[in-house]
N, C-alpha and C positions, 0 to 999 in steps of 0.2 A: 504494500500500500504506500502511495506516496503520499507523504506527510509534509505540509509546509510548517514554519516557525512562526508565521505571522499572528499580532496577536489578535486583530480584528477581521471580519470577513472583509470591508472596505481592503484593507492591507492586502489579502488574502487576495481578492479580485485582481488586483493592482499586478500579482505577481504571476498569475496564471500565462496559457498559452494565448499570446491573442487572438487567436480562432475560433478560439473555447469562448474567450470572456462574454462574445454578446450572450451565448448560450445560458452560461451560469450564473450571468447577472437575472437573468428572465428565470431560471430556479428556485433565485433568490426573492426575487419579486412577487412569484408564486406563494413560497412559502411566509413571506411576510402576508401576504393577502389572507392564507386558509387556514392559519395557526392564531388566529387569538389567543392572547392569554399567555404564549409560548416569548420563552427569553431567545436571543441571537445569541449565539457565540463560538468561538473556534472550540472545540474537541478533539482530540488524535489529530489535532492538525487542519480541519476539515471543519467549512460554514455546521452548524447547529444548533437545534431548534429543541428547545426543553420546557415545559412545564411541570415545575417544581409540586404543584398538591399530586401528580398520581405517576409524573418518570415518564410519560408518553416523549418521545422523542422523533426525529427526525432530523439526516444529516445528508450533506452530496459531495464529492471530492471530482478533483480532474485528475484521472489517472492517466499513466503512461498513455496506454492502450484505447480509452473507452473514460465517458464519463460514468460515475455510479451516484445511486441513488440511496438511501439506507430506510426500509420501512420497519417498526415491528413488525416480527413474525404474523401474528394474529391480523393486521393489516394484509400483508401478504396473500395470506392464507384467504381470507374475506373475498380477495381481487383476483384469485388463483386463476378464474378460467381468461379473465382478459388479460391475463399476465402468461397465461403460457406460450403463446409464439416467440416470448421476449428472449433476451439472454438473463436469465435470473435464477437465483437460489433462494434461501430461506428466508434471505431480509435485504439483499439486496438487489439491484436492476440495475443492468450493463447495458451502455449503446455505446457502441465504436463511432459512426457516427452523429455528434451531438444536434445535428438537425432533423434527425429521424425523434425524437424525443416527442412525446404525444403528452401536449402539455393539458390538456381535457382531462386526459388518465391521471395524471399528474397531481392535477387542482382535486379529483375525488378522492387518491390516497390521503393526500394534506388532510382534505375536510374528517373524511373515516380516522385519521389518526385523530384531530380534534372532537370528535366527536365521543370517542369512545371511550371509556376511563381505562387504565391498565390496570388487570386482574390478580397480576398479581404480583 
């Protein structure tokens, strides 16, 4: 996993590939929109998104290869059948390239992770 040092996502933007950035700005812009309630902050290096009363999360990084996306499982799981053509495992979601990124899908994980409290 590539890991930046920066300590704010603004920073974090600043230093990405600039190919990627209009992408990951508009991730980020997403996620500020569908996350009420939810703090900004770097993590492992990577923009994310927390809610401190129940730990729901959500995070996106620019990797080498692919941008990724990071859902709870249980979100995942939820979205499973419109998530399976993707490149994806158990919490995350891979696109090679980041203009294939289906920001509609996108905006419903956000919303489903705010919506839902984490069980446990």
């Amino acid at each position: 996993m590539v890991q930046s040092k920066a300590a704010t996502v603004d920073a974090y933007l600043e230093t990405v590939e600039p190919g990627r950035a209009p992408w990951l700005r508009k991730i980020r812009a997403c996620a500020l929109e569908n996350l009420p309630g939810f703090v900004e902050d770097m993590c492992y290096g990577m923009p994310h998104y927390s809610r401190a009363a129940d730990g729901r999360s959500f995070a996106f990084n620019s990797q080498k290869q692919y941008v990724s996306l990071y859902v709870a499982p249980e979100i995942h799981a939820m979205n499973a059948q419109t998530l399976s053509g993707l490149d994806a495992g158990k919490a995350c979601i891979r696109f090679r390239k980041p203009e294939t990124i289906d920001f509609d899908l996108l905006a419903k994980l956000l919303r489903d992770t705010a919506a839902i409290p984490k069980t446990s």
